[in-house]
GUTI-39303 format. One record per residue (C-alpha): residue in one letter; z, y, x. Coordinates in steps of 0.2 Angstrom, whole numbers, plus 2048, in hexadecimal, padded with zeros to 3 digits. Layout:
% residues N
LOKOL, residuo, up, north, east
LOKOL, A, Z, Y, X
...
//
This chain:
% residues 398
LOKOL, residuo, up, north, east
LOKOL, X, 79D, 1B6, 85D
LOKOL, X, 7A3, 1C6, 865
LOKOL, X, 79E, 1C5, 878
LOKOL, X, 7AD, 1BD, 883
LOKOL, X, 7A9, 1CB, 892
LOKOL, X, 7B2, 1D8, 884
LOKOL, X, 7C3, 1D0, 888
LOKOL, X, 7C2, 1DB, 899
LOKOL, X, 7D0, 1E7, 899
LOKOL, X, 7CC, 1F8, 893
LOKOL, X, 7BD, 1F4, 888
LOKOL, X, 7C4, 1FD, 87B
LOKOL, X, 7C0, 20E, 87D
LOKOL, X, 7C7, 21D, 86F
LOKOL, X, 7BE, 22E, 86E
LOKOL, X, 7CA, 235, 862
LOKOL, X, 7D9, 22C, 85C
LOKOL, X, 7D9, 226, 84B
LOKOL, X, 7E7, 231, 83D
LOKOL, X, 7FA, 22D, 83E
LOKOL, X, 804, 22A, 831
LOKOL, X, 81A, 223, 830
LOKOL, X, 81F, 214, 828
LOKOL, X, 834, 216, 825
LOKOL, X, 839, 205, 81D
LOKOL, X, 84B, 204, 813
LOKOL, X, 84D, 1F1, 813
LOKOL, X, 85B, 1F2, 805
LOKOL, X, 858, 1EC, 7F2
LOKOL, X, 863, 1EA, 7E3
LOKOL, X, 85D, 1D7, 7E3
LOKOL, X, 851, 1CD, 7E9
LOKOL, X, 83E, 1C9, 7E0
LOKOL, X, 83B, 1B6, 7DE
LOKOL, X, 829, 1BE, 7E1
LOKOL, X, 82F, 1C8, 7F1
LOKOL, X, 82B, 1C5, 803
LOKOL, X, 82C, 1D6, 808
LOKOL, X, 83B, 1DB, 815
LOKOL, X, 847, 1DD, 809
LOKOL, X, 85A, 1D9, 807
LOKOL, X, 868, 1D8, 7F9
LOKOL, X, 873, 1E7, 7FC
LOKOL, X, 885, 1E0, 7FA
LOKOL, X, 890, 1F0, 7FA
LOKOL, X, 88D, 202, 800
LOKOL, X, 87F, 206, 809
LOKOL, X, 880, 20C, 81A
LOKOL, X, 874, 21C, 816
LOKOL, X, 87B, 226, 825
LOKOL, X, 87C, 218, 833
LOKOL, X, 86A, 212, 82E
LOKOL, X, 863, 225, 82F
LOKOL, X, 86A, 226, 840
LOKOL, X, 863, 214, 846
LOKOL, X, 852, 21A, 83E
LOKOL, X, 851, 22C, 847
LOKOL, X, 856, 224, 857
LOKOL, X, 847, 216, 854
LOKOL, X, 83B, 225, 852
LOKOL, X, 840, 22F, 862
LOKOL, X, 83E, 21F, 86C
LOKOL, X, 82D, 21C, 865
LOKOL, X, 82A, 230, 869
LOKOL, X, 81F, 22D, 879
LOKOL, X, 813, 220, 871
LOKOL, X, 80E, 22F, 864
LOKOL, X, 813, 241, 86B
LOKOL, X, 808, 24E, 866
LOKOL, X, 7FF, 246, 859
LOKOL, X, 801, 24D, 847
LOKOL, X, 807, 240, 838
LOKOL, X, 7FD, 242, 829
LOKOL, X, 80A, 239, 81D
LOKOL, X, 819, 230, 81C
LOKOL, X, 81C, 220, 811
LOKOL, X, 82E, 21B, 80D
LOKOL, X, 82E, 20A, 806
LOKOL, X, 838, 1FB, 804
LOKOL, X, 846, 1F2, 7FE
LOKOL, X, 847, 1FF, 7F3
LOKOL, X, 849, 210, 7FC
LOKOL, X, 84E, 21A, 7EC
LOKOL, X, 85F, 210, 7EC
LOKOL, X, 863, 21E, 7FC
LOKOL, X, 868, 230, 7F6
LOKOL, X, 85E, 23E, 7F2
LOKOL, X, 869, 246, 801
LOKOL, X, 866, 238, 80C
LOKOL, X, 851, 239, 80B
LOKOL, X, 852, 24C, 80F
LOKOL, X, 85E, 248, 81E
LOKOL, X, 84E, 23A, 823
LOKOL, X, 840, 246, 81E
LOKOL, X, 84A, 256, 828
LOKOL, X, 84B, 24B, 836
LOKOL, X, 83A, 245, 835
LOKOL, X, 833, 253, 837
LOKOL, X, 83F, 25C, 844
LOKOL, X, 838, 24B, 84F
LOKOL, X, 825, 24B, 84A
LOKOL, X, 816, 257, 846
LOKOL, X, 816, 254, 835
LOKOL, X, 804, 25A, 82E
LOKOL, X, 80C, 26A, 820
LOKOL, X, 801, 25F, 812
LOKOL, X, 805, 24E, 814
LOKOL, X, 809, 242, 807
LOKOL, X, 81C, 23C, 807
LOKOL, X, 81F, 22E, 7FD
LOKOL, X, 82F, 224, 7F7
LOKOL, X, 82E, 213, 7F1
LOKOL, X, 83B, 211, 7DF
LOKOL, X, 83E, 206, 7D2
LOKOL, X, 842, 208, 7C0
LOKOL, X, 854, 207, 7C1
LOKOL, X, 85B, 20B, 7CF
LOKOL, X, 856, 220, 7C9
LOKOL, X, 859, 22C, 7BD
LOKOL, X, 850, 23F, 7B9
LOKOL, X, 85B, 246, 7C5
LOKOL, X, 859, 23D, 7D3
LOKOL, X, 846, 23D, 7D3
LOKOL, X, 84A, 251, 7D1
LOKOL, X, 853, 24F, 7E4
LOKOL, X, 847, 244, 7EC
LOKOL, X, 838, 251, 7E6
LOKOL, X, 845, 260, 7EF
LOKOL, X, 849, 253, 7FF
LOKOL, X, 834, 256, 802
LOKOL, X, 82F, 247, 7FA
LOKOL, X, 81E, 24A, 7F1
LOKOL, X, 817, 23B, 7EC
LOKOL, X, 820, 22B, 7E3
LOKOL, X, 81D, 218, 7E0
LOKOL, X, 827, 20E, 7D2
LOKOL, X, 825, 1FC, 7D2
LOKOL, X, 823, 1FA, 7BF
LOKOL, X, 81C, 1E9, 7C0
LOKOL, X, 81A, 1E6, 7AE
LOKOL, X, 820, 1EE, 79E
LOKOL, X, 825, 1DE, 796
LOKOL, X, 835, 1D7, 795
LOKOL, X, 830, 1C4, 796
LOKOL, X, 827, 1C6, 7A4
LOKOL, X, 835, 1D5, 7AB
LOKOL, X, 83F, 1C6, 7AC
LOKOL, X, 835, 1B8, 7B2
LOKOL, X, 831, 1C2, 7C0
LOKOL, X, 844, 1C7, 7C4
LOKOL, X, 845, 1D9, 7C1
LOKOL, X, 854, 1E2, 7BF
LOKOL, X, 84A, 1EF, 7B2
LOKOL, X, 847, 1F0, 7A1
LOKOL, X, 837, 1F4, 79A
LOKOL, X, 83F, 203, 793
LOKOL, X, 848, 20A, 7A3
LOKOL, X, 835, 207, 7AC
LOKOL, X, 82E, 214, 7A0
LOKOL, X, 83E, 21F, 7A2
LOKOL, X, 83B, 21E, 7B4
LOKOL, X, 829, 224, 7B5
LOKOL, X, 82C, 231, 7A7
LOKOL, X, 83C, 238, 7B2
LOKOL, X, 82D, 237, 7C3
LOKOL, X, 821, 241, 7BA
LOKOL, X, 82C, 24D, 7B6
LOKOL, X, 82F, 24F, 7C9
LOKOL, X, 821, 24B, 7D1
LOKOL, X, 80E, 24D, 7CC
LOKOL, X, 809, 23F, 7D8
LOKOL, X, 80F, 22F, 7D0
LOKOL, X, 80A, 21B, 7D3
LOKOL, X, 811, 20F, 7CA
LOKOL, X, 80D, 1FC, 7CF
LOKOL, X, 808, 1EE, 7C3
LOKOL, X, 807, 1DD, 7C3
LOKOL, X, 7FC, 1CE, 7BC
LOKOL, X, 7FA, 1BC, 7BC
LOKOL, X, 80B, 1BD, 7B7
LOKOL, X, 817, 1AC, 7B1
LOKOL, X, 811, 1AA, 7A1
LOKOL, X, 805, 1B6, 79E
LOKOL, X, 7F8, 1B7, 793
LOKOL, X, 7E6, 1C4, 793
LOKOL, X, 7EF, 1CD, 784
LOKOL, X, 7FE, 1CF, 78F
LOKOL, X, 7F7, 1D7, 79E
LOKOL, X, 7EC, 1E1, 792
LOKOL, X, 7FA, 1E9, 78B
LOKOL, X, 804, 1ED, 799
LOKOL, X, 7F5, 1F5, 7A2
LOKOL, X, 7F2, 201, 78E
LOKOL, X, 806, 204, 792
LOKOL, X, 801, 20B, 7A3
LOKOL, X, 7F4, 217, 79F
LOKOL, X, 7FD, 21C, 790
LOKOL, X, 806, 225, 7A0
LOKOL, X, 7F7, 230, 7A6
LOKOL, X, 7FD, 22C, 7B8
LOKOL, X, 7F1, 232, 7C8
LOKOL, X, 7F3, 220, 7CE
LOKOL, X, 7F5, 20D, 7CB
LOKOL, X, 7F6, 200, 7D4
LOKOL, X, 7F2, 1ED, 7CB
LOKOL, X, 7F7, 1E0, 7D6
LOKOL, X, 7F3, 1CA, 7D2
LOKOL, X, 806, 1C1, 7D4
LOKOL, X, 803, 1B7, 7E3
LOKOL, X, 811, 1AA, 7E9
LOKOL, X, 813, 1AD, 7F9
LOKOL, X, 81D, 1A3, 808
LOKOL, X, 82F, 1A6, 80A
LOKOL, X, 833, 1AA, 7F8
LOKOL, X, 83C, 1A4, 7EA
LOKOL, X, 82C, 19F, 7E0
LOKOL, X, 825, 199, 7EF
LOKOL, X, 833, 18B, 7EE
LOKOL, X, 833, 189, 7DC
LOKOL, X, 822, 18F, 7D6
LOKOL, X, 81F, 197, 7C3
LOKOL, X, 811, 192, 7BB
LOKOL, X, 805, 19F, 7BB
LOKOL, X, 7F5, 1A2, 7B1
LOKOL, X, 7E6, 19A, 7BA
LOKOL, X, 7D9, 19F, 7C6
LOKOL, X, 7CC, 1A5, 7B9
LOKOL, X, 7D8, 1AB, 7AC
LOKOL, X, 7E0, 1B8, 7BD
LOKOL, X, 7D0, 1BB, 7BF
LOKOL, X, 7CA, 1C1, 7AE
LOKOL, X, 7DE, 1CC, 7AE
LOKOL, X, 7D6, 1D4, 7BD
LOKOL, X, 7C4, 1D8, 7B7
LOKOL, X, 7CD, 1DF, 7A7
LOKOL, X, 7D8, 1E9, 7AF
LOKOL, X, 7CA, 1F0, 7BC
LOKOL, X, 7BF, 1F3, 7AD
LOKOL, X, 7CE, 1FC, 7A2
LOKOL, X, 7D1, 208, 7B2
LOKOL, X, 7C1, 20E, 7B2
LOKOL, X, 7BF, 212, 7A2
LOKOL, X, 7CF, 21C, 7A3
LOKOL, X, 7C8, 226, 7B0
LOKOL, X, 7CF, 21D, 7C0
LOKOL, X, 7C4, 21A, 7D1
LOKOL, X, 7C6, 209, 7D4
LOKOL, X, 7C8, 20C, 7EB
LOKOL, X, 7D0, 1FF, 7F0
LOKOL, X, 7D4, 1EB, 7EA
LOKOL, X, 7E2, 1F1, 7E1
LOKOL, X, 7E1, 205, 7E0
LOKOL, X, 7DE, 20F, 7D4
LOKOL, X, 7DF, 221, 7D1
LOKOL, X, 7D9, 233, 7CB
LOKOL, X, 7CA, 23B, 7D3
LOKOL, X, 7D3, 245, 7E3
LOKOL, X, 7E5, 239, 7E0
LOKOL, X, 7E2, 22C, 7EC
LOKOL, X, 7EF, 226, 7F8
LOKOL, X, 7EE, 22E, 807
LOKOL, X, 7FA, 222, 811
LOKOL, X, 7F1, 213, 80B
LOKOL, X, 7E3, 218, 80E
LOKOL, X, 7E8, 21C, 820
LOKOL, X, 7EA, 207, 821
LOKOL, X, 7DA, 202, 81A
LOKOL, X, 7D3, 20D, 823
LOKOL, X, 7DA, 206, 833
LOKOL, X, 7E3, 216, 838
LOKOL, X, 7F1, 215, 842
LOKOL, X, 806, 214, 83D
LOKOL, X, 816, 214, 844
LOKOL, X, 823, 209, 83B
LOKOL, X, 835, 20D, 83B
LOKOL, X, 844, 203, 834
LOKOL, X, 848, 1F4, 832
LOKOL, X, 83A, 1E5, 832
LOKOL, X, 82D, 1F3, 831
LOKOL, X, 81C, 1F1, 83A
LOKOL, X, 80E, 1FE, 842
LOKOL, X, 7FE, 200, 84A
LOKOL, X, 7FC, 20E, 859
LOKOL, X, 7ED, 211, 861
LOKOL, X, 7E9, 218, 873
LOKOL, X, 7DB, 21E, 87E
LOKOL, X, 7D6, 20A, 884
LOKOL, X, 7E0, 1FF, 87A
LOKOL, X, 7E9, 1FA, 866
LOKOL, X, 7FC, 1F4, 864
LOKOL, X, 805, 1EF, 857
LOKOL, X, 819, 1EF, 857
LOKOL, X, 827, 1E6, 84B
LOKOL, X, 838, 1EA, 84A
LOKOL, X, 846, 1DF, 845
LOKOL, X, 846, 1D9, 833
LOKOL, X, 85B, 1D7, 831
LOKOL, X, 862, 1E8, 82D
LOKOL, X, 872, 1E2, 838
LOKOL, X, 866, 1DD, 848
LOKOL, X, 85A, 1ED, 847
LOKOL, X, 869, 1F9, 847
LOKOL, X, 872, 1F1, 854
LOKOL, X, 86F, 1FE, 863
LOKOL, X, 865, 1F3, 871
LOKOL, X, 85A, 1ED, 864
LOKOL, X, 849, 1E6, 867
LOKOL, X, 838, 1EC, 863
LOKOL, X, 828, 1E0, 864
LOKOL, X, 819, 1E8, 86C
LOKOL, X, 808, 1E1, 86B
LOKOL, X, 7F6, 1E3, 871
LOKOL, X, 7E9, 1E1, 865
LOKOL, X, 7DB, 1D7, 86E
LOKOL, X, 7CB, 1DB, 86E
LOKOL, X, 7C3, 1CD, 865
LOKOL, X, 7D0, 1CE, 857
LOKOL, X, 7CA, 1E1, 854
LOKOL, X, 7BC, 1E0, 848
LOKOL, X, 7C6, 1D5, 83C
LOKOL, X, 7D4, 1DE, 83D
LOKOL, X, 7CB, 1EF, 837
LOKOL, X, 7BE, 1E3, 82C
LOKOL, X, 7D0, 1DC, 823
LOKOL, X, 7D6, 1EE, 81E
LOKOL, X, 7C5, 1F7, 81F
LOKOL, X, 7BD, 1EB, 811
LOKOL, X, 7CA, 1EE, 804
LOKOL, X, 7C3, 1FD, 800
LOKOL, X, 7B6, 1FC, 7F2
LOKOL, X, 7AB, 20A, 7F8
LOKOL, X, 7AD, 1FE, 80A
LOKOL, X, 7A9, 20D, 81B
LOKOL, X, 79D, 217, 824
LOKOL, X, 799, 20B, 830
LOKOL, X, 79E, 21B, 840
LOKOL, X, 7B0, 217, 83A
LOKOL, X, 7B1, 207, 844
LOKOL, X, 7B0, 20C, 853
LOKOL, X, 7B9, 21D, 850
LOKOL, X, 7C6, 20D, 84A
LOKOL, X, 7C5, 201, 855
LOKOL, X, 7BF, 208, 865
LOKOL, X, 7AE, 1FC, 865
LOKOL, X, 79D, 1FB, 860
LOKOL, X, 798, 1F4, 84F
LOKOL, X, 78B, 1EA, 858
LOKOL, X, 796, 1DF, 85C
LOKOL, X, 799, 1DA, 84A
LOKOL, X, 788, 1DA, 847
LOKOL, X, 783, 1C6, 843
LOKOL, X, 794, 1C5, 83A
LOKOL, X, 78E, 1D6, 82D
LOKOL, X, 77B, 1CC, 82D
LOKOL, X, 784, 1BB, 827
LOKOL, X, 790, 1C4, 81B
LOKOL, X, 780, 1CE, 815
LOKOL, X, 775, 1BC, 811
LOKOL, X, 784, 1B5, 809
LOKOL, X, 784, 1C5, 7FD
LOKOL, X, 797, 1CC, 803
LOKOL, X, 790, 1DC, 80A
LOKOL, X, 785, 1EA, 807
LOKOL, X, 782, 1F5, 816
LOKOL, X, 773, 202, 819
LOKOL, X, 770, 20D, 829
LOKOL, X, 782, 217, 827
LOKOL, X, 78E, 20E, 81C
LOKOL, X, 794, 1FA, 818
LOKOL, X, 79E, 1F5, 809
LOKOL, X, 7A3, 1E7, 800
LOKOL, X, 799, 1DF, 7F1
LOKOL, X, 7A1, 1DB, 7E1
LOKOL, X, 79E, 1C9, 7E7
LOKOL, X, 7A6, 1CE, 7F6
LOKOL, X, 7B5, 1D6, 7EF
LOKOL, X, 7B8, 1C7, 7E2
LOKOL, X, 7B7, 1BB, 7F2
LOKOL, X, 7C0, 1C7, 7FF
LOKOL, X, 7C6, 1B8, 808
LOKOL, X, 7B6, 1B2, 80C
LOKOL, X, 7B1, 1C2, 80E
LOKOL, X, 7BD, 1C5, 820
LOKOL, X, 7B9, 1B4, 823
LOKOL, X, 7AA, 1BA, 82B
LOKOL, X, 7B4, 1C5, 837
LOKOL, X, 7C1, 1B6, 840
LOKOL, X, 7C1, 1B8, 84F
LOKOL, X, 7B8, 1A8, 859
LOKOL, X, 7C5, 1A1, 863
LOKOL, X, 7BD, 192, 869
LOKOL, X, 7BD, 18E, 87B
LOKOL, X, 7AA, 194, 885
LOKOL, X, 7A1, 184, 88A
LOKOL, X, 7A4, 17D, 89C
LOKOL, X, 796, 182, 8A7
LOKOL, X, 788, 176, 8AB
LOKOL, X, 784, 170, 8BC
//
């Protein structure tokens, strides 16, 4: 249990803050994922690419004082699905990025698209705009499961699409699912030999989970069961590998050298500003953490006295905060990264890392603590250990 006197103000305590990277969120998508409970909204019409640009760059100047003079290592756009806005449109956001911020000269810029909604000559202007890095939400080169889980894309328009994105760009992800309506092993073997038939630096594999405030939340599929997920999973960690991708993070894969930078900034518990509509981030300062939330309707965030929801992180919630992104990572962390993190002693974690050890979750020597394959297989459990204890102290006794 993490000692109560911690609660004292200004407990927390930052040598060095941790690296900053931007979040921009486009909320807009050509429809709505029965899967889908990302911030994401049907676009009926013309989208309002100038008027949103504007809302966005005024959003970043008032957030200027929380982050001035610190240097952004990378910028994600993601979504909705920001490739529906122009080529000219994401240079106009990237220009005014970095006429705003210090962006570092190297850092990863990457745009979210899907199969779709771009074509050769569009990935052509995003690469010019200063984009260097793109995802595509493949999801699955079959065409059963294509349409079970609502996509708007052929099987043939995904590979298009990632044949147009290499041409571009030599930093590509493309996103796959598993556990799919319907699926069986063979299925999921094959769209995973369809993937690296690319050669791509990076893939991520993700299990179809139904989640609240969905379509298939309210009518759920019926989806393979828990131990034939599990085998899709082992199969397509196992097929990585041999194809030459580290395995770094739950459901990351890539080159030697090709990891994601941004992401790794999360799991890592590095700091973010989120801008746009819905979006969230996490800012760290000399004696405290804060996480902020814009408002999800596109309509409410650009209105002009719109609200932003500010947080302090408390000191008890800390370790399971870091322990919730930290331990996704395969290769886990040095153990001087939490308090560089968190602004607290890993002492104070120190019974909870001894019962995860007994329990076989985590390995940990004089310098580093990571996961087990036991642990990553029971994640849940895993963080478990790291809850905060929110009972009340005991009355005294007389």
């Amino acid at each position: 249990m993490i000692p109560v006197a911690l609660e004292r103000p200004g407990a927390v305590r930052f040598e060095a803050l941790p690296p900053l990277a931007l979040y921009v969120h486009i909320p807009w998508c050509v429809r709505k994922c029965p899967y889908c409970d990302f911030n994401s909204h049907e676009r009926t019409g013309s989208l309002p690419e100038a008027e949103y640009l504007a809302v966005l760059f005024r959003d970043l100047e008032a957030s200027l004082p929380q982050i001035w003079g610190r240097r952004v290592i990378s910028v994600f756009i993601g979504g909705g699905t920001p490739s529906l806005f122009s080529p000219e449109s994401i240079d106009a956001l990237l220009s005014g990025v970095r006429a705003r911020l210090a962006l570092d000269p190297q850092a990863e810029i990457t745009l979210e698209a899907n199969p779709g909604t771009v074509e050769a000559a569009r990935f052509r202007g995003f690469r010019k705009a200063g984009v260097n890095r793109i995802s595509i939400g493949v999801q699955s080169f079959d065409e059963r499961m294509l349409a079970a889980l609502g996509r708007i894309h052929s099987a043939d328009e995904a590979r298009r699409a990632i044949d147009a994105a290499a041409a571009s760009f030599d930093n590509v992800n493309i996103d796959l699912m598993y556990a799919l309506p319907g699926q069986t092993p063979a299925m999921a073997t094959a769209d995973l030999d369809e993937a690296l038939r690319f050669g791509l630096p990076h893939v991520s594999a993700y299990q179809l989970t139904v989640e609240p405030n969905t379509v298939f939340w309210s009518k759920p599929p019926k989806l393979p069961e828990h131990d034939v997920a599990a085998d899709m999973q082992l199969a397509a960690e196992e097929g990585l590998r041999a194809a030459g991708y580290e395995h770094y993070e739950t459901s990351a894969f890539a080159r030697p050298g090709r990891r994601c930078s941004h992401n790794l900034n999360y799991w890592q518990f590095g700091d973010y500003l989120g801008i746009g509509a819905g979006a969230h981030g996490k800012l760290s300062f000399p004696d405290r953490v804060t996480r902020h939330a814009r408002a999800k309707q596109p309509n409410e965030y650009m209105k002009p006295d719109t609200h932003v929801e500010e947080s302090v992180v408390s000191v008890e919630d800390l370790p399971f905060e870091f322990m919730l992104n930290a331990l996704r990572l395969v290769e886990g962390f040095d153990i001087a990264l939490f308090r560089e993190r968190t602004g607290l002693p890993i002492h104070l974690v120190q019974s909870r890392l001894d019962e995860a050890e007994k329990k076989g979750l985590v390995a940990r020597d004089w310098k580093h603590i990571r996961p087990t394959e036991r642990g990553r297989r029971f994640l849940n459990d895993l963080l478990e250990a790291f809850l905060p204890d929110r009972r009340a102290p005991a009355p005294a006794s007389g």
